[in-house]
C-alpha positions as CSV (number, residue, x, y, z in Angstrom):
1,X,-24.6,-43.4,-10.0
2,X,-26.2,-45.5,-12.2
3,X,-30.4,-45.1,-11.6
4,X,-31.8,-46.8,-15.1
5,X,-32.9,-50.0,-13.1
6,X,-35.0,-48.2,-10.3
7,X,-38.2,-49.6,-10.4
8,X,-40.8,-46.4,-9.8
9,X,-38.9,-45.0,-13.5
10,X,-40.5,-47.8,-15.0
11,X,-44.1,-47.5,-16.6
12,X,-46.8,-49.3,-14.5
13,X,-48.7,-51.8,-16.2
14,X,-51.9,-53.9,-14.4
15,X,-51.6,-57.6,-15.0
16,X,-54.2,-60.2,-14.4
17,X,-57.9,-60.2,-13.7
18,X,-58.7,-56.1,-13.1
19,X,-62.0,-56.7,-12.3
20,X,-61.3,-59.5,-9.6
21,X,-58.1,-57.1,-8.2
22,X,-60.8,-54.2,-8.1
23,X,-62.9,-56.2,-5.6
24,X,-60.1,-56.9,-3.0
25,X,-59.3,-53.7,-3.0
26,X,-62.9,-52.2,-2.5
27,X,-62.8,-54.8,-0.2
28,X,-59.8,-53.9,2.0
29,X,-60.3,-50.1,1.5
30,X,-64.0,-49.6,2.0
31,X,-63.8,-45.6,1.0
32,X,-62.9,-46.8,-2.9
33,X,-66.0,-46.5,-5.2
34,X,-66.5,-48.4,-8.6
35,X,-65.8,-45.5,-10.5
36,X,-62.6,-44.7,-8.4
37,X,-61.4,-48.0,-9.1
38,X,-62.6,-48.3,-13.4
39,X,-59.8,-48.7,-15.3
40,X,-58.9,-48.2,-19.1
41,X,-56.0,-49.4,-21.0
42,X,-53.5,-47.0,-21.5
43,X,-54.9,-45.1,-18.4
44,X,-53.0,-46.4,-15.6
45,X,-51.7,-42.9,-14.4
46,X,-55.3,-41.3,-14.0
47,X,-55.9,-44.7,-12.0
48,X,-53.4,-44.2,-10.0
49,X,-54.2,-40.5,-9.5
50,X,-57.9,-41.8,-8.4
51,X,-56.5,-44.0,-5.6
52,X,-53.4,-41.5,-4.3
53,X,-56.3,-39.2,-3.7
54,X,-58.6,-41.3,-1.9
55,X,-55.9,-43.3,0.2
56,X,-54.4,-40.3,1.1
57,X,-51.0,-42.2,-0.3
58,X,-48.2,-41.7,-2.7
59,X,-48.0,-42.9,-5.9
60,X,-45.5,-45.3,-4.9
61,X,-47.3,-46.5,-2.0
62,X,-50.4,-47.6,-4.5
63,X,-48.4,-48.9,-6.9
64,X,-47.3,-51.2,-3.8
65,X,-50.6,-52.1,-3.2
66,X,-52.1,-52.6,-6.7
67,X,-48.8,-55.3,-7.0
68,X,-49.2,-57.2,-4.4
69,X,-52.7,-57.9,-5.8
70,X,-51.7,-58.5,-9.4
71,X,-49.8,-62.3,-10.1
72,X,-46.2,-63.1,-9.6
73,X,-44.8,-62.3,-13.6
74,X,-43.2,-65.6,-14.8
């Protein structure tokens, strides 16, 4: 079984306007801080690891999230 092209194996990257994605999301998930929600380059896992923990979700689940905030790739 081939499994190269499933999509959690690949690295997760934040496109767009951080800042302005940051915002909806405080705003949709009023528990989220600033500081859970700062974000570095190169830092996307502890990120990640922030907002699993405060949503009370898997990875996969805020990865889910985090995308549908972030624009379409063209």
């Amino acid at each position: 079984m081939d499994t190269t092209n499933n999509k959690s194996d690949a690295p997760f990257k934040i496109t767009g306007d951080w800042d302005e994605q940051a915002k909806v999301l405080k705003g949709k998930f009023s528990q989220l801080t600033d500081s859970d929600l700062k974000f570095e380059t190169g830092k996307e896992s502890e990120l990640l690891g922030r907002l699993e923990s405060k949503l009370n979700k898997k990875r996969e689940e805020v990865i889910n999230i985090i995308q549908k905030g972030q624009p379409e790739k063209v």
